[in-house]
C-alpha positions in Angstrom: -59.2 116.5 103.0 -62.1 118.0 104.6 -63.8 116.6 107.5 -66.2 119.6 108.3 -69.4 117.9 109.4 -71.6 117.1 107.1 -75.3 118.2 106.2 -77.8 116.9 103.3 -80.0 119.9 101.9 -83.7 118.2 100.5 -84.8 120.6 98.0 -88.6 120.3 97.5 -90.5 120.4 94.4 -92.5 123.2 95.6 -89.7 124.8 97.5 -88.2 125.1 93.6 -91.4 126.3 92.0 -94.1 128.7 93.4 -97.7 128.4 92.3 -98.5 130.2 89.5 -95.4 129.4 87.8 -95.3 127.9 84.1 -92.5 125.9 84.1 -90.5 128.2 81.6 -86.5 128.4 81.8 -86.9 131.4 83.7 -88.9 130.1 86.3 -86.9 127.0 86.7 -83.6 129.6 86.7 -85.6 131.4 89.7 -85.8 127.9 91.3 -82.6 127.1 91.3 -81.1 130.3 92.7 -83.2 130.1 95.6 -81.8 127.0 96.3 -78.7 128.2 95.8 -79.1 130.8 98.6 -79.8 128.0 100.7 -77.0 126.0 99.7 -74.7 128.9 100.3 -75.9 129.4 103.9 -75.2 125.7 105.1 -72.0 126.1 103.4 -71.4 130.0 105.3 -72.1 128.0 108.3 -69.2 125.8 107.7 -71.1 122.4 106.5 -70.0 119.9 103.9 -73.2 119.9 101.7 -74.8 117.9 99.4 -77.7 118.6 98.2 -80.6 116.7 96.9 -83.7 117.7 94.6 -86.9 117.0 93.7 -88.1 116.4 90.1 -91.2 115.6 90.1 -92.5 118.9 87.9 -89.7 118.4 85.5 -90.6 114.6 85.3 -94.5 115.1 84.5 -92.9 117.7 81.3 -90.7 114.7 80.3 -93.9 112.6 80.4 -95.9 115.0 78.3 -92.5 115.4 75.5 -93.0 111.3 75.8 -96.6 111.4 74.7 -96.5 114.0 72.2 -93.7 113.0 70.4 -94.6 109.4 70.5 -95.5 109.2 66.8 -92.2 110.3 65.8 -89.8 108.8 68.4 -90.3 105.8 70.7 -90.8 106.6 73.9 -88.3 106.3 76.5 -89.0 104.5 79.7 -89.5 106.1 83.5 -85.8 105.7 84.6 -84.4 107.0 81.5 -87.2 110.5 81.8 -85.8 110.3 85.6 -82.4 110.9 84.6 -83.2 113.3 82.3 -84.7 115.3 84.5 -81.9 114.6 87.2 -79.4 116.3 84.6 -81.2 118.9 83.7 -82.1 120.6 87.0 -78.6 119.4 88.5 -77.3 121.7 86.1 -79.3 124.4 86.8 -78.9 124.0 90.6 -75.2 123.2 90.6 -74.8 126.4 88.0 -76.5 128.9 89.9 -74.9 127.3 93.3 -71.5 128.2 91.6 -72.6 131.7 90.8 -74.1 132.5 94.4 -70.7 131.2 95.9 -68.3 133.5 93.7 -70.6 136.5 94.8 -69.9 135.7 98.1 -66.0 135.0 97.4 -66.3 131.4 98.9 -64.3 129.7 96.8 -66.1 126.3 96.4 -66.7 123.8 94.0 -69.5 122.4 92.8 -70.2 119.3 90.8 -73.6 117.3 90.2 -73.5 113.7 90.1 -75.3 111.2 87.9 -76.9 108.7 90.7 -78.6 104.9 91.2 -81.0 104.6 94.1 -81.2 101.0 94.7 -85.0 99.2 95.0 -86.2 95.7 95.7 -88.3 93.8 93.2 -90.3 92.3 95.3 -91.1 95.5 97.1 -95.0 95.8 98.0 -95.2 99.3 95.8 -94.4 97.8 92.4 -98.0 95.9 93.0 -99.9 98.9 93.8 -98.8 102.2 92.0 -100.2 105.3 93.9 -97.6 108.4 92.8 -99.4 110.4 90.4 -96.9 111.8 87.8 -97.4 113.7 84.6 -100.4 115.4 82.8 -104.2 115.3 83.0 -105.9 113.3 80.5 -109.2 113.2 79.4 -110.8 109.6 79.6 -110.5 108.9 76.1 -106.9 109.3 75.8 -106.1 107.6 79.0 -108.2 104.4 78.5 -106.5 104.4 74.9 -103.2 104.3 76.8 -104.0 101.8 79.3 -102.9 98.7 77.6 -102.3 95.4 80.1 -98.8 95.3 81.9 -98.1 98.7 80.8 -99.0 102.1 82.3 -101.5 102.9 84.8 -104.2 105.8 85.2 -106.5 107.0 88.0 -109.1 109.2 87.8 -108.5 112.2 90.0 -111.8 113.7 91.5 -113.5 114.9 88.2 -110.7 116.3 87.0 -109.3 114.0 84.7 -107.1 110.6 84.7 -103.6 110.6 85.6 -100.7 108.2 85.2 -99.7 106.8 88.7 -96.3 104.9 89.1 -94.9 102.9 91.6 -92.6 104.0 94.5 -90.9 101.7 96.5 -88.4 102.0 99.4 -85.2 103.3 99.2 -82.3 100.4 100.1 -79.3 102.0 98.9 -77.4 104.6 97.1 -75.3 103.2 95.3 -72.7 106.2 94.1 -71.9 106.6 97.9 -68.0 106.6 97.5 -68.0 109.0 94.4 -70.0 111.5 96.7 -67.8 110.9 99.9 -64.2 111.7 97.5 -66.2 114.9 96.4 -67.0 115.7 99.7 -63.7 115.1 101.4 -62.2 117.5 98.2 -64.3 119.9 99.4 -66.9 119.8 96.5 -70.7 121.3 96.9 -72.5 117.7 95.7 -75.7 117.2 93.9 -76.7 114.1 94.7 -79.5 111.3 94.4 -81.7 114.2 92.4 -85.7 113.1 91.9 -84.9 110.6 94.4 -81.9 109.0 92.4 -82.5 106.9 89.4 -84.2 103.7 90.2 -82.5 100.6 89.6 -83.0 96.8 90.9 -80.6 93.7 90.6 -82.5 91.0 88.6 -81.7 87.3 88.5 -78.5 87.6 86.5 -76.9 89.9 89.2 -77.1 92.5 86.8 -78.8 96.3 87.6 -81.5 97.1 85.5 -83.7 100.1 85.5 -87.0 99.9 86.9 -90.5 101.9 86.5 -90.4 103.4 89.1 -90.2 106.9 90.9 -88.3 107.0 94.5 -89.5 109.5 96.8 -86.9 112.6 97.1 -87.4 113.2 100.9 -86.6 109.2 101.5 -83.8 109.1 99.5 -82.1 112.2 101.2 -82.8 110.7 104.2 -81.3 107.4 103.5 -78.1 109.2 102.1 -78.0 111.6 104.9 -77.5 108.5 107.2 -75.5 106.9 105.0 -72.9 109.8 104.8 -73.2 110.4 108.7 -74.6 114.1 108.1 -75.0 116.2 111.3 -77.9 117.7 109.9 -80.9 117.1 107.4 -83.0 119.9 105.9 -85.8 120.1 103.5 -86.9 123.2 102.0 -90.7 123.1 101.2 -93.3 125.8 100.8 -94.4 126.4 104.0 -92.6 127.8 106.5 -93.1 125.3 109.4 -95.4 122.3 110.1 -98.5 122.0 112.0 -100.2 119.6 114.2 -103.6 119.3 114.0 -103.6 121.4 110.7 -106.5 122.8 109.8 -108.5 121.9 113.5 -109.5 124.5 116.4 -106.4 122.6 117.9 -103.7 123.4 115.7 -100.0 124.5 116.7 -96.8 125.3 115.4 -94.7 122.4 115.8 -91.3 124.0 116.4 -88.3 123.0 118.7 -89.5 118.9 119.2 -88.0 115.7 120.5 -88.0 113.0 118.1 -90.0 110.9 120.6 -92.9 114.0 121.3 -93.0 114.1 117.1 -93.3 110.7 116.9 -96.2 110.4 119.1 -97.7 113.5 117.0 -97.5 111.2 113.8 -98.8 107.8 115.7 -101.5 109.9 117.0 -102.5 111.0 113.6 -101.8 114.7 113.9 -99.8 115.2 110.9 -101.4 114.5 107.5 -100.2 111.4 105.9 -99.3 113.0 102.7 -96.1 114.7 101.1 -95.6 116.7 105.3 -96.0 112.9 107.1 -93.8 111.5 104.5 -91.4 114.3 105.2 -91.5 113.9 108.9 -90.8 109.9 108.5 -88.0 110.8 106.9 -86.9 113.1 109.4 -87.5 110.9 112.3 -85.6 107.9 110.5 -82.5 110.6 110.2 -82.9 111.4 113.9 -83.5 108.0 115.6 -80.5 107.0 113.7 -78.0 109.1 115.0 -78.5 112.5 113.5 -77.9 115.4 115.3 -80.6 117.4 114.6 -83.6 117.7 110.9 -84.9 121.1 109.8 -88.4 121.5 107.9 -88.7 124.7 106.6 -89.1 127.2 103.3 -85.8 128.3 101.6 -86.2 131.9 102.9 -86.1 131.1 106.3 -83.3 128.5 106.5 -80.8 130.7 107.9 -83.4 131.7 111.1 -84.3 127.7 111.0 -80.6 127.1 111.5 -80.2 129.9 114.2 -83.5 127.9 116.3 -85.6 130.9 115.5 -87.6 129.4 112.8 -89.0 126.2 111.5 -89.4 123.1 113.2 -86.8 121.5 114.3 -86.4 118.0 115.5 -83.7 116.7 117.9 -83.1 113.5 119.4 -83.1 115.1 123.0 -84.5 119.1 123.1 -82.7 120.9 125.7 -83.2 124.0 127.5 -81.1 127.4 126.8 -80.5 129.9 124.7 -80.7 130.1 120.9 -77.4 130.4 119.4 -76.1 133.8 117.2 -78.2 135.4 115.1 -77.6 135.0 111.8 -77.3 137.4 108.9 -81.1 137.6 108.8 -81.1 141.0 107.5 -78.2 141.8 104.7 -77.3 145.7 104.2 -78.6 147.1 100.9 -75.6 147.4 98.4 -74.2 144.0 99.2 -75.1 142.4 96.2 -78.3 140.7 97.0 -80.6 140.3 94.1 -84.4 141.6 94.0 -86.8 139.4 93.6 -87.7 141.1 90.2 -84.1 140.7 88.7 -83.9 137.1 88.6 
């Protein structure tokens, strides 16, 4: 029985897919071994790790399979595409997690796990979907799939209409236990994967699945508390955050209190999109008892991890010296892959 601490790994979207990617096999195989570098490190470091990713590329491919096969096969609803997608890249992840651990000689497993995330009803978001998801569509093809009660479509400056789905709040994950036996066996989870599969008790006391898409970066959050996790990182594409992005006045955020970041966010210095919905997340980890969130890119985890790199957000930042450096720099001829060979 392991009781190593613990730390919850939030694998971005973009932190799986670069721009210019088409969203082959091959790309999505690239993805996923950069995650598992980052996986591996947490677990070099002597974490219990579970790691949660996003979906929301693979999800708008499940969309477009939905709409083009819909003529021949009836479509299937959001939940059922999100737990599609959960399988599918929790293979990928958990597969090339195994590999990057037996070239290392760790001897860990791995094991990806099917998961609920449970949502309220009555939550505010069902009545106002805003999270666009899928393809563009010209206006003839979305207006013809706008029927009442049924999906919804924004336009999206000139460029087209896209289907926009609800995403509420987060209240529980509901596989908890499962992941805590896997963890205290000593098992490398995935977990909670596109934000979990959303499902909602209806009248009967029975869980249904819901339309619905739950934010990744929320969910880890909320299981990262759950679990107790020391630490909580998500891996995005960038390798820090800004204040003030974009302005005259803009700074690396790096080593911050929760309180100082916080007042950044109140103060409306971090954009209110995917980064201020990351740094709720984070602050919600910190205030309640976490040790310490990370917001960085997968290549600079291990620095982020050694408080050279990233921002990092602590519930009290004290003065002194970083800790060890890290294995920043590996030798050649130790087995790391070039870029061009995966």
């Amino acid at each position: 029985m392991s009781r190593a601490p613990i730390a919850v790994l939030a694998i971005g979207g973009d932190a799986l897919f670069r721009p210019g990617d088409a969203g082959t096999h091959r790309d999505q195989v690239r993805g996923a071994r950069r995650a598992a570098r980052a996986v591996a490190t947490l677990v070099r470091e002597g974490y219990r790790v579970v790691a949660v990713h996003g979906s929301r590329p693979q999800l708008g491919r499940e969309l477009v399979r939905n709409e083009e096969s819909s003529t021949k096969l009836p479509p299937q609803p959001l939940d059922v595409c999100v737990a599609a997608t959960q399988g599918a890249l929790g293979y990928l992840v958990a597969t090339e997690s195994r590999n990057e651990l037996r070239r290392l000689r760790i001897d860990r497993p791995v094991t990806s796990l099917l998961t609920w995330t449970l949502v309220g009803l009555d939550d505010p978001a069902f009545q106002h979907p805003t999270l666009p998801v899928g393809p563009t569509l010209p206006t003839w093809r979305a207006k013809a799939l706008m029927r009442p009660g049924e999906a919804h479509y924004t336009e999206h400056a000139g460029q087209g209409w896209r289907r926009v789905v609800s995403s509420p709040e987060p209240i529980e994950i509901l596989n908890l236990d499962a992941v805590e036996a896997l963890l205290d066996r000593g098992h490398v989870v995935l977990a909670s994967g596109g934000g979990g599969i959303p499902v909602a008790v209806d009248a009967r006391g029975q869980l249904i699945g819901v339309e619905a898409v739950v934010d990744t970066d929320r969910a880890a959050s909320l299981l990262a508390q759950h679990l107790g996790a020391e630490l909580l990182c998500f891996l995005t594409g960038v390798d820090q955050l800004y204040a003030s992005f974009g302005r005259t006045d803009q700074r690396a955020i790096e080593r911050v209190s929760s309180t100082e970041l916080r007042a950044l966010n109140e103060a409306g210095h971090v954009p209110a999109d995917g980064v201020g919905i990351k740094v709720e997340a984070a602050l919600e980890f910190v205030e309640d008892g976490g040790l310490r969130a990370v917001v960085t890119s997968p290549s600079r985890l291990a620095a982020a991890l050694a408080d050279r790199a990233g921002t990092r957000v602590m519930r009290v930042v004290e003065d002194g010296h970083v800790r060890r450096q890290l294995n920043l720099f590996p030798l050649p001829g130790n087995g790391e892959l070039a870029e061009e060979e995966l």
